[in-house]
N, C-alpha and C positions, 0 to 999 in steps of 0.2 A: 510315677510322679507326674504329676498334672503342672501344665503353667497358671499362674495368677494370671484371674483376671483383670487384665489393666484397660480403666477406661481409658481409648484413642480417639473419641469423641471428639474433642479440639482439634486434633490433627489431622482429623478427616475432614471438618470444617474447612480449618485454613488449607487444605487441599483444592476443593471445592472452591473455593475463592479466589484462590489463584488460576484454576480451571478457567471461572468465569473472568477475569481480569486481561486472559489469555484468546480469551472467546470474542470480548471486546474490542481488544488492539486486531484482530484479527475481520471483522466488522467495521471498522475503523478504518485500514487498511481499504478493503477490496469498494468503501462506498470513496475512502478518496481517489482509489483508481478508475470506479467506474466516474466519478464525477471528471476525470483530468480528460478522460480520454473521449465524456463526451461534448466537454467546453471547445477541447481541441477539434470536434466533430462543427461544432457550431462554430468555431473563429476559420475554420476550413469554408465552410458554405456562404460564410458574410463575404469571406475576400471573395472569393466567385462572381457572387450578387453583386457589389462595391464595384469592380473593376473589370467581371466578364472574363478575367484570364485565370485558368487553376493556378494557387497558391504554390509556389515552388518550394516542395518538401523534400528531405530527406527520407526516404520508403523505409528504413529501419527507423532512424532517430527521429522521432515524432512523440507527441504527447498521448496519441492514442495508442504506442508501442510502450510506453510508461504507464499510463493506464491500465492494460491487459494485465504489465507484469506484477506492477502493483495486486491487481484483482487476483493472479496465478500466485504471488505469494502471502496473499490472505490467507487464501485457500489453504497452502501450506500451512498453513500458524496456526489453523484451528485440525487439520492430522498432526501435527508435531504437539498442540496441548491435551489432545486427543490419548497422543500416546505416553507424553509425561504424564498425564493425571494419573494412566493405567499401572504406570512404573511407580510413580510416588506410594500409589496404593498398597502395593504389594510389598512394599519396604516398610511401610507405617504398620505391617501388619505383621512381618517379621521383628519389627522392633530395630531396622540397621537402615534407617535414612538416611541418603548422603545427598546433599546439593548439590547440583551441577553447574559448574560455571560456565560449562562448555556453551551451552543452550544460549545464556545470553549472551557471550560474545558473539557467537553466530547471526541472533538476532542482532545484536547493533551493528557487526558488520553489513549485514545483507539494509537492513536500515539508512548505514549512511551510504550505501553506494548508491540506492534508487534514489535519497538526496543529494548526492551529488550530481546524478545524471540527468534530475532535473533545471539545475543551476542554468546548465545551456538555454532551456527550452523558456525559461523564465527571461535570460537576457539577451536572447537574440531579436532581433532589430526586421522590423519585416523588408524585404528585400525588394519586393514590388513597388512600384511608386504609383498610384492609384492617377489613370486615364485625367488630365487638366480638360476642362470640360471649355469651348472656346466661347472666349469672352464677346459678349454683341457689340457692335459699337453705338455709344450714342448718339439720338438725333441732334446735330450745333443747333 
């Protein structure tokens, strides 16, 4: 006895779609990390320029350390859609697909921690007070 053949042509589709949707937040991801970390490279090298004295950072908590991880779990996002699309596949083709809810809880957790751990870097206060350059006195 043979299976019917059912077209899965849609569901491979919308497989496919969510692939790429996954590829993008993933893209997305790793150009807003390399942009943070290397704004952070540039407000690094002005203060320098500006005032002459290295900017006094925290060597872990830095915008270029949010940047990296940002970029490190792009990276993630497109092995992890990588390997969902591979899983979806082989379910669409047994005919027993089940949704994972797991996957985006993960995602939104790991999501809002890298926003929350930006919140600091966005409201800290520069702590340098930049060189008062001495005033000439004018001629009476």
């Amino acid at each position: 006895m043979t299976k019917p053949n059912i077209d899965r042509q849609p569901e491979h589709q919308a497989n496919e779609r969510t692939f790429l949707a996954w590829l993008r937040t993933a893209i997305a991801l790793i150009g807003f990390g390399f942009a943070i970390a290397r704004f952070g490279l540039f407000l690094h090298q002005l203060q320098l320029t500006l005032t002459q004295q290295p900017d006094p950072r925290d060597p872990l908590f830095n915008s270029e350390t949010l940047g990296v991880g940002l970029v490190v779990f792009g990276i993630l996002t497109i092995a992890l859609a990588a390997w969902r699309y591979n899983q979806v596949f082989g379910q669409i083709e047994r005919g027993d697909y089940r949704p994972s809810r797991l996957l985006v809880w993960v995602m939104t957790g790991v999501v809002i921690v890298f926003g929350t751990l930006s919140l600091p870097l966005l409201l800290m206060k520069n702590r340098t007070v930049p060189p008062t350059q001495p005033r000439l006195k004018q001629p009476l």
